[in-house]
C-alpha positions as CSV (number, residue, x, y, z in Angstrom):
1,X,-9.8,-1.0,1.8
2,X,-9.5,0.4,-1.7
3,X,-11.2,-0.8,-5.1
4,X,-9.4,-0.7,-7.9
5,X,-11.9,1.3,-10.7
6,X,-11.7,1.2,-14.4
7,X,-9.7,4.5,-14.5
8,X,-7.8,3.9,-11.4
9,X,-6.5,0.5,-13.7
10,X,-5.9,2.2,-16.6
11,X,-3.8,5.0,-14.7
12,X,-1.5,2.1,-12.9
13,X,-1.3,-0.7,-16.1
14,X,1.8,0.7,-17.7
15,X,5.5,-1.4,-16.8
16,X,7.1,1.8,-15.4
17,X,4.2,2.7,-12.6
18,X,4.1,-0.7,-11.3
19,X,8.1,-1.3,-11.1
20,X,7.6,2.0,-9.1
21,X,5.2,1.1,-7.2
22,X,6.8,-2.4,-6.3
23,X,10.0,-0.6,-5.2
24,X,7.8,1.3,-2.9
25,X,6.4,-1.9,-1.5
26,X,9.6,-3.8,-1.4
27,X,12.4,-1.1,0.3
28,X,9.5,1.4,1.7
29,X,9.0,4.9,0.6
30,X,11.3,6.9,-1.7
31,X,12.0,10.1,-3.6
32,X,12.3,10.1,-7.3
33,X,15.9,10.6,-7.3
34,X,16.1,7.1,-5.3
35,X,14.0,5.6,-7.6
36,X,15.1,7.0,-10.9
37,X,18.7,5.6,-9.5
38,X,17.2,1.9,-8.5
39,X,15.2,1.8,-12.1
40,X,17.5,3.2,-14.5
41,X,15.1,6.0,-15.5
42,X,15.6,9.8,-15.5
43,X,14.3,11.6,-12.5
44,X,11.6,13.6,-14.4
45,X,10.1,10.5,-15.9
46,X,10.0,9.2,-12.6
47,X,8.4,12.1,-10.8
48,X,5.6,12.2,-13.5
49,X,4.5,8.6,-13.1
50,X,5.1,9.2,-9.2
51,X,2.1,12.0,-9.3
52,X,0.0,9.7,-11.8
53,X,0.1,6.9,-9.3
54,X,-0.5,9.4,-6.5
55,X,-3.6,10.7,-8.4
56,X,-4.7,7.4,-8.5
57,X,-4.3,6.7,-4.7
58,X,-1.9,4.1,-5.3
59,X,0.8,6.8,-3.7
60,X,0.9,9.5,-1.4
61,X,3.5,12.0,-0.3
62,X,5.2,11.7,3.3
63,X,4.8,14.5,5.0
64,X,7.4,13.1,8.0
65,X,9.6,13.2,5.1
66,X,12.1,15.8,3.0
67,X,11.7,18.9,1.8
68,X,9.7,21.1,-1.1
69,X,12.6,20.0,-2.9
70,X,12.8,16.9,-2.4
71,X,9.6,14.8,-2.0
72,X,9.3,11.3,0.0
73,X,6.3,8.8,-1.8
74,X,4.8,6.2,0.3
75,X,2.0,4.1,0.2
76,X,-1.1,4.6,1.6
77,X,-2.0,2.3,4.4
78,X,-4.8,0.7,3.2
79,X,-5.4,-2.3,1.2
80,X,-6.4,-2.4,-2.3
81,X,-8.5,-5.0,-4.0
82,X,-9.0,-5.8,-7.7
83,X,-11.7,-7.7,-9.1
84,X,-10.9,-8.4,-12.7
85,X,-14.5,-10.0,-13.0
86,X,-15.5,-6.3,-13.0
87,X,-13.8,-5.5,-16.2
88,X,-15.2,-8.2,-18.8
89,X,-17.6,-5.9,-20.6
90,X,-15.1,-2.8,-20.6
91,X,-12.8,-3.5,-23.8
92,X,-10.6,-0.8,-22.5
93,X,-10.3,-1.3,-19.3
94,X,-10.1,-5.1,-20.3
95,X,-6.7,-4.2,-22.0
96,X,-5.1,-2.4,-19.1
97,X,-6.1,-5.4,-17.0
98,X,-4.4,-7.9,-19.5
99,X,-1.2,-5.5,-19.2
100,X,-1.2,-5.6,-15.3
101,X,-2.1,-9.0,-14.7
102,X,0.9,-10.5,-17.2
103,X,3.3,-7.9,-15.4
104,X,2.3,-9.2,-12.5
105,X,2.6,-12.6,-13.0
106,X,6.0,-12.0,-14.7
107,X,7.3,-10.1,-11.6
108,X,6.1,-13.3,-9.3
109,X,8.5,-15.4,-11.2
110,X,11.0,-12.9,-11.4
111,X,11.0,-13.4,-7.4
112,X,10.8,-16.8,-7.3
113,X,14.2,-16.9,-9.6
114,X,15.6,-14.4,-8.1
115,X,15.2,-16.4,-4.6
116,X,16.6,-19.6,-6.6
117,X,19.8,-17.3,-7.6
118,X,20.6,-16.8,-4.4
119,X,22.7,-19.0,-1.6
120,X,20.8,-18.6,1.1
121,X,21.6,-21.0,4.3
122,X,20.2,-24.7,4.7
123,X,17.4,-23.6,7.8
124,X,16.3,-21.1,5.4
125,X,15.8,-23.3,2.1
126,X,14.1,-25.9,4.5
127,X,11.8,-23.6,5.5
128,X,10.9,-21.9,2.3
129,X,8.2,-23.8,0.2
130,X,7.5,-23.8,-3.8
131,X,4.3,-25.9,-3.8
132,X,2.0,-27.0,-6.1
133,X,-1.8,-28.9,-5.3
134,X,-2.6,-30.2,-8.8
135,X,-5.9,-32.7,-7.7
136,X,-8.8,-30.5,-6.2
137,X,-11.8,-30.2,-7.4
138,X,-13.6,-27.0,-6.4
139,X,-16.4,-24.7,-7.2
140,X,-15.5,-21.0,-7.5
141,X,-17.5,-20.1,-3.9
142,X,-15.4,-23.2,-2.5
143,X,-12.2,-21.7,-4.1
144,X,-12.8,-17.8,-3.1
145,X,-13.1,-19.2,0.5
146,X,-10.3,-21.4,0.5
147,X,-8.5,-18.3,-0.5
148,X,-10.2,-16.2,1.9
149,X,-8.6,-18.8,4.4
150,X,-4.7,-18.7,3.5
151,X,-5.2,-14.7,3.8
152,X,-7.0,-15.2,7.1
153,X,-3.1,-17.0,8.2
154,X,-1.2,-15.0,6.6
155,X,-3.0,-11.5,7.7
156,X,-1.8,-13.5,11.3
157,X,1.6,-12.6,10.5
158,X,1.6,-9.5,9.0
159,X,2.4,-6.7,10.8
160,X,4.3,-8.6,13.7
161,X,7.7,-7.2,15.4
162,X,10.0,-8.9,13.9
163,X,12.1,-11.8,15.9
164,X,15.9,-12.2,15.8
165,X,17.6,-13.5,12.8
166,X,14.0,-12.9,10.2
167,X,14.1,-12.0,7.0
168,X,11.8,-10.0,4.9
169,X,9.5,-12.7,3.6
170,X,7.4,-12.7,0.3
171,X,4.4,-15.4,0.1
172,X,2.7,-15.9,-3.3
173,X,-0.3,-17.3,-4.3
174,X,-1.6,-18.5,-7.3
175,X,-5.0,-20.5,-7.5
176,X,-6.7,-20.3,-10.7
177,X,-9.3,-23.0,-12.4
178,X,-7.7,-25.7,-15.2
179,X,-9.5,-26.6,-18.0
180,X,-8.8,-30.4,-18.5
């Protein structure tokens, strides 16, 4: 497991490095050719942020993969945890985590449109689920564990060989205190 720093934040909280680094995630690793194609961004601007993010351990080459030419960016296999509560007396830092959390948020509903765009068949829109629990009440050790909980279930079904007819599957979570 990885913690994201104060520089580490600052070196990925710019729109570019994360739509990078989300292609990564999403279609698995990728040269900056392949990326600068899927983005719409020239390759060299691409292959800079590809060794920022790499600096910052958010990337790393594949070794498996290509040639000197042509370099293959995957991530690393490890987690990686942010704590924004970390960040509150850091003005700075405090920006870059403003940046990153609101692109974050805005590519979550992105993919939940993008989802709604799409025809997909009746067994799959049964089983899919857009839910909301609007009436607990919870203090923040109650709500860290019932988060701790849904990863717990969910880290049950990651990594599993896939069975006939599945899909690629994208479960989000958002659970954050309302005032009233």
């Amino acid at each position: 497991m990885r913690r994201i720093d104060a520089r580490s934040l600052r070196g990925l909280a710019h729109p570019l490095r994360m739509r990078i680094l989300e292609a990564i995630e999403l279609d698995g690793p990728a040269t900056s050719s392949t990326l600068a194609t899927r983005l719409g961004e020239n390759t060299g601007t691409i292959s800079w942020h590809l060794r920022l993010l790499a600096e910052h351990g958010y990337l790393e080459e594949d070794p498996d993969r290509g040639t000197k030419r042509e370099r293959w960016w995957r991530l690393p296999d490890r987690q990686t945890v942010l704590d924004p509560s970390e960040f509150l007396d850091d003005p700075e830092t405090r920006r870059a985590l403003d940046v990153y959390l609101r692109d974050l948020v805005e590519r979550y509903y992105n993919r939940v449109r993008t989802y709604l765009d799409e025809d997909w068949p009746g067994e799959w829109q049964h089983a899919a689920g857009l839910s909301d629990w609007r009436d607990l009440h919870l203090t923040p050790d109650q709500l860290h564990n019932l988060n701790e909980e849904i990863a717990a279930v969910i880290d049950r079904y990651t990594g599993t060989e896939p069975a006939d007819g599945a899909e690629r599957v994208i479960v989000q979570l958002q659970s954050f205190p309302r005032r009233s």
